[in-house]
C-alpha distance (Angstrom), angle and dihedral (degrees) to the residues before:
residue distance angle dihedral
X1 . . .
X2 3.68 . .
X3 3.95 92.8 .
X4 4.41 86.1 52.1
X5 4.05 87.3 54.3
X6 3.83 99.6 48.9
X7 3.71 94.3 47.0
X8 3.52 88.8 48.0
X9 3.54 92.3 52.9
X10 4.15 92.9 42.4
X11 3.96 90.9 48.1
X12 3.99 84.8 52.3
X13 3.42 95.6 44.2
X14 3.85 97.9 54.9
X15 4.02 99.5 42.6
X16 3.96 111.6 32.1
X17 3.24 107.7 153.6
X18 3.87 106.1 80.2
X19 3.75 89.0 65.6
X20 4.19 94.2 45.6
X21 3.56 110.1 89.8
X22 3.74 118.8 -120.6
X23 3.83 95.0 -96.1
X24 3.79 90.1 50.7
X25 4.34 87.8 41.3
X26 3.66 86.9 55.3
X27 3.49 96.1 59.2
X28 3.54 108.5 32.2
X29 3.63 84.8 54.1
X30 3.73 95.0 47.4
X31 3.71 90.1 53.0
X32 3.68 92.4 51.8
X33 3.92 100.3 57.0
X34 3.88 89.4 40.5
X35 3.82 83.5 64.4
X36 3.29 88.4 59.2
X37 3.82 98.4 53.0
X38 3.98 98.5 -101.2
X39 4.14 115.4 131.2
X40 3.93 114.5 -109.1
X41 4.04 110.1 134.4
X42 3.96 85.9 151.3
X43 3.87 118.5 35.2
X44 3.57 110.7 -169.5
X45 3.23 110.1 -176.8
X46 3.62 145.5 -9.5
X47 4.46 136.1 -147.5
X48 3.43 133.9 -165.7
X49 4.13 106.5 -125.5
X50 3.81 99.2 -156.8
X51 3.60 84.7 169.6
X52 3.92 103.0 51.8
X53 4.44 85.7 39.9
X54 3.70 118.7 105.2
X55 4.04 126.5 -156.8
X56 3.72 101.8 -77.6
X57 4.36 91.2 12.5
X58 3.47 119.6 90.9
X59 4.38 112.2 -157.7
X60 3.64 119.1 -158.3
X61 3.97 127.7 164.4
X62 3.48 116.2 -128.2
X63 4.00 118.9 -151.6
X64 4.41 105.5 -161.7
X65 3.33 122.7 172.7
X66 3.97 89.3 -98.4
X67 3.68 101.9 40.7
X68 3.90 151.2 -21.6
X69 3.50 118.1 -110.2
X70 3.82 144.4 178.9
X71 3.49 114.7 -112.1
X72 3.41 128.8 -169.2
X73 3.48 130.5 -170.2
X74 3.57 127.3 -134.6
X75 4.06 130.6 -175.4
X76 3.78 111.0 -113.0
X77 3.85 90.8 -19.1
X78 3.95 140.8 93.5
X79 3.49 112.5 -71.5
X80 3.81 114.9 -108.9
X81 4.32 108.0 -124.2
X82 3.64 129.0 -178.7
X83 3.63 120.1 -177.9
X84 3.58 104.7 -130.1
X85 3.74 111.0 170.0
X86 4.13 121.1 14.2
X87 4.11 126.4 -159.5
């Protein structure tokens, strides 16, 4: 039983976001790619991209007041932004 709960907890630990809701996506995410220098001091809104996702890579798109980007999410790494769409 022990084993069930800490991979459980590991599993949750590495991949959060499907269980955040979109408000909560939207700002977690927003957070994360301001750490990394990009411009997002009002996220908007944030989508699942089950099409641009890899095994292991979640992909989201991440509307900010300034732009929309693709985001995608990497265990333990960098996240990997494109700017696709500027205002």
């Amino acid at each position: 039983m022990k084993r069930a709960v800490v991979i459980v907890a590991l599993a949750s630990a590495a991949f959060p976001l499907p269980a955040l809701g979109q408000e909560s996506a939207k700002d977690v995410i927003a957070a994360h790619i301001r750490s990394q220098g990009y411009a997002c001091t009002t996220p908007k809104s944030a989508a699942r991209q089950p099409a641009a996702s890899r095994p292991g890579e979640q992909a989201w798109t991440l509307t900010c007041g300034e732009a929309t980007y693709l985001v995608r999410l990497i265990p333990d790494m960098a996240a990997d932004v494109s700017v696709i769409g500027s205002r």
